[in-house]
C-alpha positions as CSV (number, residue, x, y, z in Angstrom):
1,X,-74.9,-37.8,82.9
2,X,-73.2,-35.3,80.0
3,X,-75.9,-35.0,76.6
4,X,-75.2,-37.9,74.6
5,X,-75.7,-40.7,76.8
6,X,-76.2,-44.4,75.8
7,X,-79.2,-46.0,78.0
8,X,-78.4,-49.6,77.4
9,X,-81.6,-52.1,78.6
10,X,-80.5,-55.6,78.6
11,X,-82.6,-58.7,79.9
12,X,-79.7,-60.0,82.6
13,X,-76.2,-59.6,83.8
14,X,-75.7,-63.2,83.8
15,X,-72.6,-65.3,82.5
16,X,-73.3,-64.8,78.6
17,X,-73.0,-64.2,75.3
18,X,-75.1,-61.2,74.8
19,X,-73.9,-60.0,78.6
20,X,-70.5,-59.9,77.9
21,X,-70.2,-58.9,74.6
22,X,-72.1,-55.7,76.1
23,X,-68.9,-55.7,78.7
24,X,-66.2,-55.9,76.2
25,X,-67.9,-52.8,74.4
26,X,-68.5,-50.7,77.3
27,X,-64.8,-51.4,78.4
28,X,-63.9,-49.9,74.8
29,X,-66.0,-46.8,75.5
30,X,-65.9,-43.2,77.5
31,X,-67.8,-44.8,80.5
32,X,-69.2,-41.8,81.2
33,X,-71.3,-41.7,78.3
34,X,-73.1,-44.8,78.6
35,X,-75.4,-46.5,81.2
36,X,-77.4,-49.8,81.7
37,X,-80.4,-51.1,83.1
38,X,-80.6,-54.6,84.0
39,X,-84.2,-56.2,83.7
40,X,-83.4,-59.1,86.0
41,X,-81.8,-58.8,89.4
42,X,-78.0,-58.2,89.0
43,X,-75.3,-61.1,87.9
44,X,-71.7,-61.0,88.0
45,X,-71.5,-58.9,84.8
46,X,-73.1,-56.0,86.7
47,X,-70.1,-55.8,89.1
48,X,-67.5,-56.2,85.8
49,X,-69.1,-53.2,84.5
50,X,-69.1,-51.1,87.7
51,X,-65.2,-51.8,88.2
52,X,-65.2,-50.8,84.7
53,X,-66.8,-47.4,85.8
54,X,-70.2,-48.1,83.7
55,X,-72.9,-47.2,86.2
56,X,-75.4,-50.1,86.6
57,X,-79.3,-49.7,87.2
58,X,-81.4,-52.8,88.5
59,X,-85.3,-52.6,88.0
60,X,-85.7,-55.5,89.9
61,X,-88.0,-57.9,87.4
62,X,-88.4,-61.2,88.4
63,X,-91.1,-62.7,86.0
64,X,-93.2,-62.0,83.4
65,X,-95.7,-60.0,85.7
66,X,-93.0,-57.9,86.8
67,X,-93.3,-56.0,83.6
68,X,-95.3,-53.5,84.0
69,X,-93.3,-52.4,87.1
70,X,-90.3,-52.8,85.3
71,X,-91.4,-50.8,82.3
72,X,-92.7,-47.7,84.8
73,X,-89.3,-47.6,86.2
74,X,-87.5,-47.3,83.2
75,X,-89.4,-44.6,81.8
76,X,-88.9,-42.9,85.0
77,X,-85.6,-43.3,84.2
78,X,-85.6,-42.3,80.6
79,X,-87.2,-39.1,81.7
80,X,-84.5,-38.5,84.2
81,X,-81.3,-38.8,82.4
82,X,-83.3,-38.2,79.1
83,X,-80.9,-40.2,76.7
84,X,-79.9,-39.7,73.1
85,X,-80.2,-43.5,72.4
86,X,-81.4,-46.5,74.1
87,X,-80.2,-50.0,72.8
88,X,-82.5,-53.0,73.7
89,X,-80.1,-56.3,74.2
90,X,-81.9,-59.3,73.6
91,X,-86.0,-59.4,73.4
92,X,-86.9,-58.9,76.3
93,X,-84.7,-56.0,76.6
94,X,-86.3,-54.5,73.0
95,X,-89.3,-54.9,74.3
96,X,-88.9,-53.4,77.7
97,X,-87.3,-50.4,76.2
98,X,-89.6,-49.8,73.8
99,X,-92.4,-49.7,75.9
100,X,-90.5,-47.6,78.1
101,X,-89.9,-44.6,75.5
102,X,-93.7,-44.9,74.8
103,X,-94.4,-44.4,78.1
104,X,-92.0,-41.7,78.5
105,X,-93.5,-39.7,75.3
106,X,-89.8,-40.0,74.4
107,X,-90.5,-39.3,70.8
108,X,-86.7,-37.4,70.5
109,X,-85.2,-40.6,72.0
110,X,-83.5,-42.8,69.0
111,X,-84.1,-46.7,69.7
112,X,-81.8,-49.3,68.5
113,X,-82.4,-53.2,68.8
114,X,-79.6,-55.7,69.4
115,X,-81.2,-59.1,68.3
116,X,-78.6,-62.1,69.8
117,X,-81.2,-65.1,69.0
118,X,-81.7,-67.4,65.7
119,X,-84.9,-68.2,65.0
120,X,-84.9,-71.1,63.1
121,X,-88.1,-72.9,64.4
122,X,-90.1,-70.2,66.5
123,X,-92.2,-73.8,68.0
124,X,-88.7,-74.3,70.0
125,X,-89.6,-70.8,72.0
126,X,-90.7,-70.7,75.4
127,X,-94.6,-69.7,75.3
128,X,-93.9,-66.6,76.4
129,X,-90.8,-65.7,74.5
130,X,-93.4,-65.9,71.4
131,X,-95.8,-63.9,73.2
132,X,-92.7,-61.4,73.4
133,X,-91.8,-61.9,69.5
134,X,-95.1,-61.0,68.7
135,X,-95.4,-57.4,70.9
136,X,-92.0,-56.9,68.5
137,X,-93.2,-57.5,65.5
138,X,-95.8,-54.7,66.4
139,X,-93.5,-52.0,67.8
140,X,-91.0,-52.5,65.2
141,X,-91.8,-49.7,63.2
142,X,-90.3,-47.4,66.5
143,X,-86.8,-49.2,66.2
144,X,-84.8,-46.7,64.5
145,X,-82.6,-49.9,63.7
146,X,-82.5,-53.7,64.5
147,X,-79.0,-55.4,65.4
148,X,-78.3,-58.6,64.2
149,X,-75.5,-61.1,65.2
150,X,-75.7,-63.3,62.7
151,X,-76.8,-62.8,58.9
152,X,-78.5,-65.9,59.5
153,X,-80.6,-64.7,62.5
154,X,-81.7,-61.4,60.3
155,X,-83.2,-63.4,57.6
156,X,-84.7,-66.4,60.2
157,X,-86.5,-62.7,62.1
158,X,-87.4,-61.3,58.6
159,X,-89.2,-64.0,57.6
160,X,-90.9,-64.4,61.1
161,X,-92.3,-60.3,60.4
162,X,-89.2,-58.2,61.3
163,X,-88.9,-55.6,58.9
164,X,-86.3,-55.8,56.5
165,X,-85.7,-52.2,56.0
166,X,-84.3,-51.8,59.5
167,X,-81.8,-54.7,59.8
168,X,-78.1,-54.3,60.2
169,X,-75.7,-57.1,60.3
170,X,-73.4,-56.1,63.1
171,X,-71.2,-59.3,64.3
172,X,-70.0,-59.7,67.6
173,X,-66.3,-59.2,68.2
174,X,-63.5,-60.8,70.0
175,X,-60.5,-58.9,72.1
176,X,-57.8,-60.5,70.5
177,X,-55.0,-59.8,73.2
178,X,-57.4,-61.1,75.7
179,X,-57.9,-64.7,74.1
180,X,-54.8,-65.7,72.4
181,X,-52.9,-69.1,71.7
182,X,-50.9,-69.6,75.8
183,X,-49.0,-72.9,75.8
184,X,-49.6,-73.0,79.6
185,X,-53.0,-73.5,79.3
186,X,-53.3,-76.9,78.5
187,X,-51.3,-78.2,81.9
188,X,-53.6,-75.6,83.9
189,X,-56.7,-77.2,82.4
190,X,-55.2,-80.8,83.6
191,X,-55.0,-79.5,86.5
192,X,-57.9,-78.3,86.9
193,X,-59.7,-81.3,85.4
194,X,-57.6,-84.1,87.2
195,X,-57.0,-85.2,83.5
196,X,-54.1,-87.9,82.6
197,X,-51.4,-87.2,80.0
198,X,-52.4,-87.7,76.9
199,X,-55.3,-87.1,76.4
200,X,-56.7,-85.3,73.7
201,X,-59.2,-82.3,75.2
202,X,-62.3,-81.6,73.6
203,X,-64.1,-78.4,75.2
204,X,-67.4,-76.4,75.4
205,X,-68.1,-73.4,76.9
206,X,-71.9,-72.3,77.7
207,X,-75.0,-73.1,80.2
208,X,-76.6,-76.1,80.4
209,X,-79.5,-75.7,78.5
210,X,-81.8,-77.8,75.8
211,X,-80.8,-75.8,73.4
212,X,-76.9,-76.5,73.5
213,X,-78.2,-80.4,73.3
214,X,-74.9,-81.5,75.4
215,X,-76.2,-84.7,75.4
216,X,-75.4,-85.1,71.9
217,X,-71.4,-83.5,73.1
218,X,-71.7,-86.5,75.1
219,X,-72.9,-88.7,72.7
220,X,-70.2,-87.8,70.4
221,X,-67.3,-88.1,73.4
222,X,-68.7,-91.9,73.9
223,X,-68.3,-92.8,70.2
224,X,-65.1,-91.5,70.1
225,X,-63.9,-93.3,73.1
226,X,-65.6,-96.6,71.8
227,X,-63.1,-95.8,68.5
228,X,-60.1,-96.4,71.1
229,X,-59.2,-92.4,70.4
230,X,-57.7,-90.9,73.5
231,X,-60.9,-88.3,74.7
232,X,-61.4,-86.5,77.7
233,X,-63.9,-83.7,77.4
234,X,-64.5,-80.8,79.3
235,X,-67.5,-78.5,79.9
236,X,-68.2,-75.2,81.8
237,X,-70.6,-73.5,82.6
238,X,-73.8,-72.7,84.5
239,X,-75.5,-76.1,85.8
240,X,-72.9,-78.2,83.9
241,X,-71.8,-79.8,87.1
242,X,-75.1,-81.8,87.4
243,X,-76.2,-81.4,83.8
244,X,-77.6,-83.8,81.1
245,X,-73.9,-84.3,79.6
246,X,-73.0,-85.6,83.1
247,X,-75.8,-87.7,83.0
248,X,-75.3,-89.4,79.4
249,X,-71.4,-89.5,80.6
250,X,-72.5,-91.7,83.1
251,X,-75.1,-94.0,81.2
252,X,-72.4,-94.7,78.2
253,X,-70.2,-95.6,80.5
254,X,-67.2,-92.3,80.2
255,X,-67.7,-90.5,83.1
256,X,-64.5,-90.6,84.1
257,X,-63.7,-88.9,80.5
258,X,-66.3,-85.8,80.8
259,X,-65.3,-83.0,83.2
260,X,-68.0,-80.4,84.0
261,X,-67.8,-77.1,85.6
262,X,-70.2,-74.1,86.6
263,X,-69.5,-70.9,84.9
264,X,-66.0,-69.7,85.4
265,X,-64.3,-66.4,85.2
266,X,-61.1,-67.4,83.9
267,X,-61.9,-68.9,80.5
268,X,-59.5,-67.2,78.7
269,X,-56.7,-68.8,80.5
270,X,-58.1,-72.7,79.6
271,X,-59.8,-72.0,76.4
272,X,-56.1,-72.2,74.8
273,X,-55.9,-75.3,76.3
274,X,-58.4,-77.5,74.3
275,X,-57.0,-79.5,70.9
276,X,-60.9,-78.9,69.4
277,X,-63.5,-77.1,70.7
278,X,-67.1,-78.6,69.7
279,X,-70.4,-76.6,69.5
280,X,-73.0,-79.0,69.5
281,X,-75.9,-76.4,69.4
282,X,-79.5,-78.0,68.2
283,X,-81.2,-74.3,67.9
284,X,-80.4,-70.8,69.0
285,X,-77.0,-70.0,68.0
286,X,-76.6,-66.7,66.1
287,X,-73.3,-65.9,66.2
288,X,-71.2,-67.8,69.5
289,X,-69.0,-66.1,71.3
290,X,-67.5,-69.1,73.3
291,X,-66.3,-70.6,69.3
292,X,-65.5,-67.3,68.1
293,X,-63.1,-67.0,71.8
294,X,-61.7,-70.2,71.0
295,X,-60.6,-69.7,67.5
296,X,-59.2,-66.6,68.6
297,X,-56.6,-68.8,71.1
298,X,-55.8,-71.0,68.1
299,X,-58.2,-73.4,68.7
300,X,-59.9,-75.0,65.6
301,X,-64.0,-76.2,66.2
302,X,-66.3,-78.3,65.5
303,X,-69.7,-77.1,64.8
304,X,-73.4,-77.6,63.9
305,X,-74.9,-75.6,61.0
306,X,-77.0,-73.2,63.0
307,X,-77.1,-69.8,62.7
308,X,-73.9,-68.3,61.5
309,X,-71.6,-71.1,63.2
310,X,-70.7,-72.5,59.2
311,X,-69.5,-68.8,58.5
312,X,-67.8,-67.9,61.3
313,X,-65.3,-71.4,61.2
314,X,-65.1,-71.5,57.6
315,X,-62.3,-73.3,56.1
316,X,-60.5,-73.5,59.4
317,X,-63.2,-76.4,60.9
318,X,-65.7,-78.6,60.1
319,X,-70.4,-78.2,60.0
320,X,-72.2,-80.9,60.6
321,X,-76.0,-81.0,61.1
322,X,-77.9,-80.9,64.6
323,X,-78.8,-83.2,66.4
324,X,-76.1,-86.0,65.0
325,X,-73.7,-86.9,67.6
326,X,-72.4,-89.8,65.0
327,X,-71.2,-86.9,62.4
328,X,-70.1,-84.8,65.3
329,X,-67.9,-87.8,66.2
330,X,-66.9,-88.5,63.0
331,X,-65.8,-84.9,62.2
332,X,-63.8,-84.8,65.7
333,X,-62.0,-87.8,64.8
334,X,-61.0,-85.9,61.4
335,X,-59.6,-82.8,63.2
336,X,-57.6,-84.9,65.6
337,X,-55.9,-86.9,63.1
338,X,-54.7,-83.7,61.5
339,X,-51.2,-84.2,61.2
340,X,-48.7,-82.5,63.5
341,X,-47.0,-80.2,61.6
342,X,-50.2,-78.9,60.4
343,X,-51.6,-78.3,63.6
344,X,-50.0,-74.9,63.9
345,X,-50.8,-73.5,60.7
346,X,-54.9,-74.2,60.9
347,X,-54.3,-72.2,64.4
348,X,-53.1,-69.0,63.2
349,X,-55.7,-69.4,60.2
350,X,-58.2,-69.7,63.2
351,X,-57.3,-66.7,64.7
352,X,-56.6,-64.7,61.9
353,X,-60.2,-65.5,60.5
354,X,-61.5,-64.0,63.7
355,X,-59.1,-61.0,63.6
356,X,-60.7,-60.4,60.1
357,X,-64.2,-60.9,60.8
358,X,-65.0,-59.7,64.1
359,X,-62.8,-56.0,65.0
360,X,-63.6,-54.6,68.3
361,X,-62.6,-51.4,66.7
362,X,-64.8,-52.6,63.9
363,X,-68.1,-53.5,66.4
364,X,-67.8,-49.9,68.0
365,X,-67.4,-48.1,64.5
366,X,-70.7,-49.5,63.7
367,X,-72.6,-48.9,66.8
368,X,-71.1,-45.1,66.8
369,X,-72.5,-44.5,63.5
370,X,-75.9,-46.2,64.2
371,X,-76.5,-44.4,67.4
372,X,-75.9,-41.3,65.4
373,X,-78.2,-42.2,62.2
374,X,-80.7,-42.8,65.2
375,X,-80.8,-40.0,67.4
376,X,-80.3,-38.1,63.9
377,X,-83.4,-39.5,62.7
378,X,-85.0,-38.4,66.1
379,X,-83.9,-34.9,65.9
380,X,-82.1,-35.5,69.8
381,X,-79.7,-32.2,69.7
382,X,-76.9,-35.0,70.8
383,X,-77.1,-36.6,67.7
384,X,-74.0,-34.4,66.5
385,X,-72.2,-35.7,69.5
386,X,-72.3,-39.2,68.9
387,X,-70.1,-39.3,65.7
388,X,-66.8,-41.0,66.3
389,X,-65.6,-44.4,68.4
390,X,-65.4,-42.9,71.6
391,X,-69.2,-43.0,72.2
């Protein structure tokens, strides 16, 4: 590896936001200046970023004991390639490469953390994903920076002990010729779904997970369909095919109007597809990808007020609170019954919205100049060599 190199520690390579907005970066990048280390055993973003020439280190981490092990092998290879920078993704990848430049004595070594998580309620966090917000709060003061998605998110971590002197709002970006409005994407996603003519589509992209509270996406599908308005929605992602929105599908009596797929790889050619794409997110959200994607193809959302999801649709959509499938429904069936001619107007206002607030071009600017301020701050003799986009 050339002077200058990016060591980029990231929890997984899993389907995901964090994951691939990490991707989309690194494909806007010299390859050859940047590496990462996956904590977790490798997912299918690890292959992406090989074919995009990004080298790809597993340190084989399975659980929380695997720590230790984890953070011995990353030091090892801190020493050995002896980076300018290293950006933690997500907490455990802060935390892991923090202890990792400790252990290394890599006191030259500038540290940036990329914080992907709101933080409304810590009580909704796994046990040990407190235990893990707690070593941060500690090592903070090594952070030569702290990332944040979502404006939202930095002051949920302030108040939880971050320091505020070392936040930066950085927000995600989109690649505006990859998702774009396609007006063949609606008969692919009938085809794909089995769906009749129609039909209006309501979508959701993202895991299964409590957090995502699909059962209130479901919830809202089944009030809309008991309003005699034409609804089929569709779902994909990991452990959607037998998830809790499958499962309250079935008990309201709408299966046969909720599709639900594993995690695909061709989401950009059905996103386009959906009339209204609804986040029904109870926690967690910082700043979504999947609604940010969709807004980009012209598609307007529907979204609960967590994390940054209210700023990021604006004017072009509609907030509602958590954890209310009724004024989910309720706002659906506003969008829907937009009128025709406007329908094509609130697109391009969706997608320019998104072209103004989240610039790949923009996202790399700002993680150019941080990885220089950092490795500046250090003293690293590649600090000089880090200014500019092609980092």
């Amino acid at each position: 590896m050339p002077k200058g190199t990016i060591l980029h520690v990231i929890t997984g390579t899993a389907i995901g936001g964090a994951e691939m907005m990490l991707l989309r970066y690194l494909r806007s990048c010299d390859p050859g200046r940047h590496l990462v280390a996956t904590l977790m055993p490798r997912g299918p973003v690890a292959d992406m970023l090989e074919t995009a020439g990004i080298g790809v280190v597993d340190l084989h981490g399975r659980r929380a004991a695997d720590l230790p092990a984890v953070v011995a092998r990353l030091a090892r290879l801190t020493r050995r390639h002896r980076p300018a920078v290293v950006h933690g993704w997500m907490y455990h990848g802060c935390l892991a490469a923090t202890l990792a430049l400790i252990a290394a004595r890599a006191t030259r070594t500038g540290l940036v953390w990329g914080i992907h998580h709101s933080l409304a309620d810590p009580g909704h966090e796994k046990r040990s994903t407190r235990a893990v917000l707690a070593a941060l709060r500690r090592l903070a003061p090594r952070a030569d920076a702290i990332t944040y998605c979502s404006r939202e998110a930095a002051r949920q971590h302030q108040a939880a002990g971050f320091p505020e002197g070392l936040a930066r709002f950085v927000p995600n970006a989109i690649p505006l010729d990859e998702f774009r409005p396609d007006p063949a994407a609606r008969a692919r996603l009938q085809a794909l779904a089995g769906l009749p003519p129609g039909r209006w589509i309501i979508g959701g992209v993202g895991r299964a997970h409590p957090m995502k509270d699909h059962a209130a996406f479901a919830r809202a599908l089944a009030l809309l369909a008991g309003r005699g308005i034409n609804v089929h929605g569709v779902l994909i992602g990991a452990g959607q095919s037998d998830g809790v929105a499958v499962r309250i599908a079935a008990e309201s009596g709408i299966a046969d109007r909720l599709a639900a797929f594993e995690a695909r790889d061709d989401i950009a050619a059905l996103v386009p597809g959906f009339d209204l794409y609804l986040l029904s997110s109870a926690w967690g959200e910082a700043l979504p990808l999947a609604v940010a994607e969709a807004m980009a193809a012209g598609v307007p959302a529907v979204v609960t007020d967590v994390g940054d999801c209210g700023w990021l649709v604006g004017e072009t959509g509609r907030v509602c609170p958590p954890r209310r499938p009724d004024l989910l429904a309720d706002a659906c069936e506003a969008m829907l019954a937009m009128r025709g001619s406007d329908r094509p107007a609130r697109a391009l206002a969706c997608r320019h919205r998104v072209a103004q607030l989240m610039s790949m071009n923009a996202y790399a600017d700002r993680h150019a100049a941080l990885y220089a301020a950092a490795a500046a701050r250090r003293g690293a003799p590649a600090g000089a060599a880090l200014m500019g986009r092609a980092v």
